[in-house]
C-alpha positions as CSV (number, residue, x, y, z in Angstrom):
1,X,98.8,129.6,74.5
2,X,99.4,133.0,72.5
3,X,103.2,132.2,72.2
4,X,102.7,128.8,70.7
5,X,103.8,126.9,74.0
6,X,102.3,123.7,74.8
7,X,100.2,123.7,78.2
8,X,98.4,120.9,80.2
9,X,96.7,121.8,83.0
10,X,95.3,119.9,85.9
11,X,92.6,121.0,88.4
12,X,93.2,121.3,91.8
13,X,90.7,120.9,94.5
14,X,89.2,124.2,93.5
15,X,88.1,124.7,89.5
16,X,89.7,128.5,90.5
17,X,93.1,127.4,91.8
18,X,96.0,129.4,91.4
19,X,98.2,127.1,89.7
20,X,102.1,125.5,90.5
21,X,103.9,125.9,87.2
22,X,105.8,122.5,85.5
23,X,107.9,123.1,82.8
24,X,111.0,123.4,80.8
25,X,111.5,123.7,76.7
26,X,111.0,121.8,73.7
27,X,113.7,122.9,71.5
28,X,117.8,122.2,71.6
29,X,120.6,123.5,69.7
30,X,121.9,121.9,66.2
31,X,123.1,118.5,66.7
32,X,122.2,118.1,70.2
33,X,120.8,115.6,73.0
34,X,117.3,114.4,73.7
35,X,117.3,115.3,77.4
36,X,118.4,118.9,77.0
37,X,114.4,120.2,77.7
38,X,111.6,117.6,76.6
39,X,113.0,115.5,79.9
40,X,111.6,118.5,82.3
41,X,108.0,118.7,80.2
42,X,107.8,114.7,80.3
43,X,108.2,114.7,84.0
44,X,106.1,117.2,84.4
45,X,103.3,114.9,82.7
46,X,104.7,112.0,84.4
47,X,104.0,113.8,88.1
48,X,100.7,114.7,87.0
49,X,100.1,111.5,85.8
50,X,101.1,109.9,89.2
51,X,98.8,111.9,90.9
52,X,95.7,111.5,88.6
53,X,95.9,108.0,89.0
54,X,96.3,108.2,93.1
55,X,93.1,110.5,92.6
56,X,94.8,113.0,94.3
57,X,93.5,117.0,93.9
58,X,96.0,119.3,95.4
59,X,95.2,122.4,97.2
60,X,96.6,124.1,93.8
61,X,96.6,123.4,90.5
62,X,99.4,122.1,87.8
63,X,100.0,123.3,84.6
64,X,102.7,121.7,82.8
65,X,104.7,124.0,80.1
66,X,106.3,123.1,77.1
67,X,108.3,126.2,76.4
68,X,109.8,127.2,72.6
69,X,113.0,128.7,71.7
70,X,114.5,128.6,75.0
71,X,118.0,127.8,72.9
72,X,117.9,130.8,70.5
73,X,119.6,128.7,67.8
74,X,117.7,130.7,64.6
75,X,116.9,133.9,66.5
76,X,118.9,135.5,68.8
77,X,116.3,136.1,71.2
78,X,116.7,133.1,74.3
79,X,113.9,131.8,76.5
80,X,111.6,133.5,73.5
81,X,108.2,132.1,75.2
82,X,109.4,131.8,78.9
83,X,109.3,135.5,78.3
84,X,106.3,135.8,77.0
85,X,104.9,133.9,79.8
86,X,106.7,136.1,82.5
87,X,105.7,139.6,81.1
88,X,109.1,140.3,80.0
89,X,109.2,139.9,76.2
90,X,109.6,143.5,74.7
91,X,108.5,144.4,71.5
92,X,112.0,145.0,70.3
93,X,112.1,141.1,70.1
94,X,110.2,140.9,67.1
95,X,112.8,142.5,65.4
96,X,115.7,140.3,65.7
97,X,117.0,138.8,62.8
98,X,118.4,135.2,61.7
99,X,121.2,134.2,59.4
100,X,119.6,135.1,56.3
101,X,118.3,138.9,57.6
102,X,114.9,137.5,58.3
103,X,113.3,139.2,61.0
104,X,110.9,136.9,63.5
105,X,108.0,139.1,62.8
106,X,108.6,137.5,59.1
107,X,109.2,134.2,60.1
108,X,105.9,133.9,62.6
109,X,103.0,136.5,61.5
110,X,101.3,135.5,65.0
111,X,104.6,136.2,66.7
112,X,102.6,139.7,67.9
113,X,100.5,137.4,69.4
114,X,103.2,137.0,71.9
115,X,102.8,139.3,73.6
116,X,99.9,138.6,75.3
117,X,100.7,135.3,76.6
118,X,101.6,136.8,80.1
119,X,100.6,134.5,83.2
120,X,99.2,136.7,86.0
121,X,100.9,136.3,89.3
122,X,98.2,136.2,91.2
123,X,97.6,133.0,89.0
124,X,100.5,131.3,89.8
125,X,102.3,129.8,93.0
126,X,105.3,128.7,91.6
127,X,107.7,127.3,89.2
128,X,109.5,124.3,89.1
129,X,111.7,123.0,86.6
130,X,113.5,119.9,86.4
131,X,116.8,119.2,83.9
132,X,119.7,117.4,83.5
133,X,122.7,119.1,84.8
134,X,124.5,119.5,82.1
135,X,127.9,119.0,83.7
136,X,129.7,116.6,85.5
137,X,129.5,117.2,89.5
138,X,126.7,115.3,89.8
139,X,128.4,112.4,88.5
140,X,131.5,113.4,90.0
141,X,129.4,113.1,93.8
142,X,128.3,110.2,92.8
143,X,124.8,111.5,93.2
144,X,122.1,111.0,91.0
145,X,120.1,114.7,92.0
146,X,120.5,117.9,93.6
147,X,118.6,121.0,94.5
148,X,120.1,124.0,92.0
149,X,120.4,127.4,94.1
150,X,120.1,129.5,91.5
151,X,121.5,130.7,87.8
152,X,124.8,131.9,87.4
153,X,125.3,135.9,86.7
154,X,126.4,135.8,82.7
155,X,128.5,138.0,80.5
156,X,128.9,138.2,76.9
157,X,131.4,140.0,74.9
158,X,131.9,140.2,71.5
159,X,135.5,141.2,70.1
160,X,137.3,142.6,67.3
161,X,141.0,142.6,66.9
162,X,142.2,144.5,64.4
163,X,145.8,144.6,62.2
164,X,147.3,144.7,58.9
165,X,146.8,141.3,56.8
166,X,149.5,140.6,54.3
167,X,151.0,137.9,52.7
168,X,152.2,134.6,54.4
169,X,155.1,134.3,52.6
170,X,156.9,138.1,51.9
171,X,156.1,139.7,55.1
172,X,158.9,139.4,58.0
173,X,157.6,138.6,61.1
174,X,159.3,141.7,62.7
175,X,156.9,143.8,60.6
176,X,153.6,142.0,61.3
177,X,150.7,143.1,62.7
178,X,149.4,139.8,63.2
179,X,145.7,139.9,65.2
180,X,145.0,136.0,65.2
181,X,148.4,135.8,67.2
182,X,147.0,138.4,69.3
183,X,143.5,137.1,69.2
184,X,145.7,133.4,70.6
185,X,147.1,135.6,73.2
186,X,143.9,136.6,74.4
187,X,142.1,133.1,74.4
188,X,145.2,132.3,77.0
189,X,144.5,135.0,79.2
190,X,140.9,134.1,79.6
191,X,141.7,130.4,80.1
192,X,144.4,132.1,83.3
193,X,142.5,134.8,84.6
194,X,139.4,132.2,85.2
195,X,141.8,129.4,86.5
196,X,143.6,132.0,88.5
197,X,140.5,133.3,90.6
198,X,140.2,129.9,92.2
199,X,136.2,130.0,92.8
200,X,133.4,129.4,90.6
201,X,134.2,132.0,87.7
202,X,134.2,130.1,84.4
203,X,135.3,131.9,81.1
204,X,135.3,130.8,77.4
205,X,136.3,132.0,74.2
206,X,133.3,129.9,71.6
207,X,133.9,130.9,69.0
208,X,136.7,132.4,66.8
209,X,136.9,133.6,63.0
210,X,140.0,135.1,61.1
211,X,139.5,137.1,58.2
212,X,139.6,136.9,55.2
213,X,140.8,133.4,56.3
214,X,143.3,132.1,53.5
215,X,146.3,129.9,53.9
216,X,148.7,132.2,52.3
217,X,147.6,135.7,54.1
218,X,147.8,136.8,57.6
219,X,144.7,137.9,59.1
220,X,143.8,141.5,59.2
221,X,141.2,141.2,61.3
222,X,139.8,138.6,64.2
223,X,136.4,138.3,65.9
224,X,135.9,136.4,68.9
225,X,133.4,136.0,71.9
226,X,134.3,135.6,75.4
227,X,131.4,134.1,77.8
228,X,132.2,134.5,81.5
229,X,129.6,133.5,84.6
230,X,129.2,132.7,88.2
231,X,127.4,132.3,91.0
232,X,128.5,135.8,92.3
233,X,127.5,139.1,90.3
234,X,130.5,140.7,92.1
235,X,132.7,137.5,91.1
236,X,131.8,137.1,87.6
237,X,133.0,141.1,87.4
238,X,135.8,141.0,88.6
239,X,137.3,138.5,86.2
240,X,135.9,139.9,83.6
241,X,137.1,143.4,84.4
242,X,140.9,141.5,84.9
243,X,140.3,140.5,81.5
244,X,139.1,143.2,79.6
245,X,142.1,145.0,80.7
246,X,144.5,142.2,79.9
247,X,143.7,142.4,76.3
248,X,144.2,146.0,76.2
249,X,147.5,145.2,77.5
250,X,147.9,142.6,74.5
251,X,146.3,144.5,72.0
252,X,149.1,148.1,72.7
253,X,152.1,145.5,72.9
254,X,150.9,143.9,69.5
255,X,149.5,147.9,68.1
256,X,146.2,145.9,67.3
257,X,143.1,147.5,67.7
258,X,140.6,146.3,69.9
259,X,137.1,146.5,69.9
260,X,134.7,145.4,72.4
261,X,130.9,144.8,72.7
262,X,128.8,143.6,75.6
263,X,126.2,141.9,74.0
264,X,124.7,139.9,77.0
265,X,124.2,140.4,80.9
266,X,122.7,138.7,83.0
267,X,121.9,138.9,86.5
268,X,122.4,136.1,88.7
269,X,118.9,134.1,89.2
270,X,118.6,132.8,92.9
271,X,116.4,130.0,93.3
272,X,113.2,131.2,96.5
273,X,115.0,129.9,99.6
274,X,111.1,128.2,101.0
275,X,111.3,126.0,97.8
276,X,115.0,125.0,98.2
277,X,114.3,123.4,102.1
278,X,111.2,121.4,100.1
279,X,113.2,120.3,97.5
280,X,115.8,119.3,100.0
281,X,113.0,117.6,102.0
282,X,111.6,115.9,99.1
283,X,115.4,114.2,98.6
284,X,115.7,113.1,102.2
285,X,112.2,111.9,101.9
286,X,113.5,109.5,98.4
287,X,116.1,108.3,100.2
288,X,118.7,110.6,98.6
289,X,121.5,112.6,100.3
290,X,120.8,116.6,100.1
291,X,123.3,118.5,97.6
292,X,122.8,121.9,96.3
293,X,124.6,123.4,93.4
294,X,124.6,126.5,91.0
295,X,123.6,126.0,87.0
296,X,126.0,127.6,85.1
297,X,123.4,127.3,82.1
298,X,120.4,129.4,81.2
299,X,116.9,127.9,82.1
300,X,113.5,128.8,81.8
301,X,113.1,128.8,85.0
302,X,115.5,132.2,85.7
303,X,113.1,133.9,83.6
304,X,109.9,132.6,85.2
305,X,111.6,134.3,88.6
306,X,110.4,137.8,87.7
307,X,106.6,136.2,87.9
308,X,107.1,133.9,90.3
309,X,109.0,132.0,93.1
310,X,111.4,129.3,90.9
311,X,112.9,125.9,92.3
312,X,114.5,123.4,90.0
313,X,116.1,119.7,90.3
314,X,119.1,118.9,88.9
315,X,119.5,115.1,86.8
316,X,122.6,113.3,86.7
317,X,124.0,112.9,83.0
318,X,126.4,110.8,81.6
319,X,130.3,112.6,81.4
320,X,128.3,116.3,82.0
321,X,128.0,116.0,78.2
322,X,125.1,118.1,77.0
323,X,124.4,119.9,73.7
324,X,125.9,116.7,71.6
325,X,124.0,113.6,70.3
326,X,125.8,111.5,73.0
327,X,123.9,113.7,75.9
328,X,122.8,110.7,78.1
329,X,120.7,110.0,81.4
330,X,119.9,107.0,83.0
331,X,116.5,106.0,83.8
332,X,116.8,105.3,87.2
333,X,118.4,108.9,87.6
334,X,115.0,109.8,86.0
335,X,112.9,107.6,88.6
336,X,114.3,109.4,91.5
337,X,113.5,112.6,90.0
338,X,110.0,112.3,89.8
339,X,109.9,110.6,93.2
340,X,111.5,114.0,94.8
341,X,109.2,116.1,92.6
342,X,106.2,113.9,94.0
343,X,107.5,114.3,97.6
């Protein structure tokens, strides 16, 4: 289509027919799995392939997706085509940069084209998206699906603590002003403030750098991101409010200076309750006992909601491990799958 995104599409028993959308994205991070995406496209294929050769013709169509840059690992512009697809890609997008200062208007001349790759809802009857859950309860149930209820609500911060670098070895540590020990003070309060809540709140520091990051000198200043989500909009603030004010609390003791962004908010993305009792169905129906759980990961498919009504189907995979080479599922997990998405 106009954003570059792979479609198959098979008639339903009317040439006309609004169409059920398949899909899930081609892409993954640096260094990661195989299953992470492509798996959701390939069954997607697979179902329709099923069918075809049943000669069945639904009352609707399929159209399976292959969406791009759902990862954002160049550009930090997520779910880039799932966007454009759902009518919310803004023009803004085109402006966001990589690494090396390269816009994506530079790096895609066509990416305008974009723009006009909206589905129409009238168009469309649904989304669906299958994946592999990307964590370990599925595994931990001993289960090998699940229906998802929905996306987790996200938050994003991004931090600066500031202080006065010196060197290692001449400044007493009476007299520092120290913002990686501050910044170490922090990461521990996240970690208890998330613990502490006892529901299904998660929070993470990713990533940290300490500047200008020498052996011999302390740190003058410290950027870190925080990442905080759950099922519950209300939830997910709360902790994050509890935290926010804990390092200002660390920051005065320490007299750092702190600086906060929010650089990503997400609402929480409920799956359409009508598609969760099918899905359910469809397990009972494969011999599978019913489970529903929240993804505490981005998809497509909260995205696709503002066009559509969105289900998706959790996989079992190996240890929860995703985003790493050793991201595994097993093909009898897979089998199920497409049975439940065929029920």
């Amino acid at each position: 289509d106009a954003a570059a995104n792979l479609v198959g599409r098979y008639e339903g028993q009317r040439p006309d027919a609004p169409a059920l959308v398949i899909g899930s994205h081609l892409d993954s991070v640096r260094d990661g799995g195989p299953y992470d995406g492509p798996l959701g496209v390939m069954l997607g294929i697979e179902a329709v392939a099923a069918l075809h050769a049943q000669g069945r013709r639904l009352p609707f169509a399929i159209e399976v997706y292959g969406f791009g840059d759902e990862e954002g690992s160049r550009f930090p512009a997520a779910m880039l085509t799932s966007r454009a697809v759902a009518g919310t890609l803004e023009v803004a997008a085109l402006d966001v940069v990589d690494a090396e200062g390269i816009t994506l208007a530079q790096a895609l001349p066509f990416a305008a084209d974009y723009l006009t790759a909206r589905r129409e809802p009238a168009a469309t009857v649904a989304y669906l998206e299958a994946h592999i859950e990307q964590g370990p309860v599925l595994e931990a149930d001993g289960l090998a699906v699940g229906t998802v209820t929905g996306i987790a609500a996200q938050l994003r911060y991004s931090v600066t603590v500031k202080g006065m670098a010196g060197h290692a070895g001449t400044t007493a540590m009476r007299l520092r002003r120290d913002p990686l020990a501050g910044a170490a003070a922090m990461v521990l309060a996240v970690e208890q403030l998330a613990r502490g809540d006892n529901s299904d709140v998660v929070a993470t520091v990713g990533t940290i750098e300490a500047l200008p990051g020498a052996a011999n000198v302390i740190p003058g200043e410290v950027h870190l991101t925080i990442d905080v989500r759950s099922g519950s909009e209300a939830r997910r603030n709360g902790v994050a409010e509890a935290i926010l004010e804990r390092l200002r609390e660390i920051a005065e003791a320490r007299a750092l200076e702190l600086g906060v962004a929010l650089v990503h908010d997400l609402a929480a993305s409920p799956c359409d309750p009508v598609l969760m009792d099918l899905m359910d169905d469809a397990l009972v129906a494969a011999g599978q006992p019913v489970r529903r759980l929240v993804s505490g990961a981005g998809h497509d498919a909260m995205v696709m909601a503002a066009l559509c009504p969105t289900a998706m189907l959790f996989i079992r995979c190996k240890d929860g491990i995703s985003h790493n080479p050793a991201e595994h599922v097993e093909p009898a997990d897979v089998e199920i799958a497409l049975q439940v998405m065929l029920g």
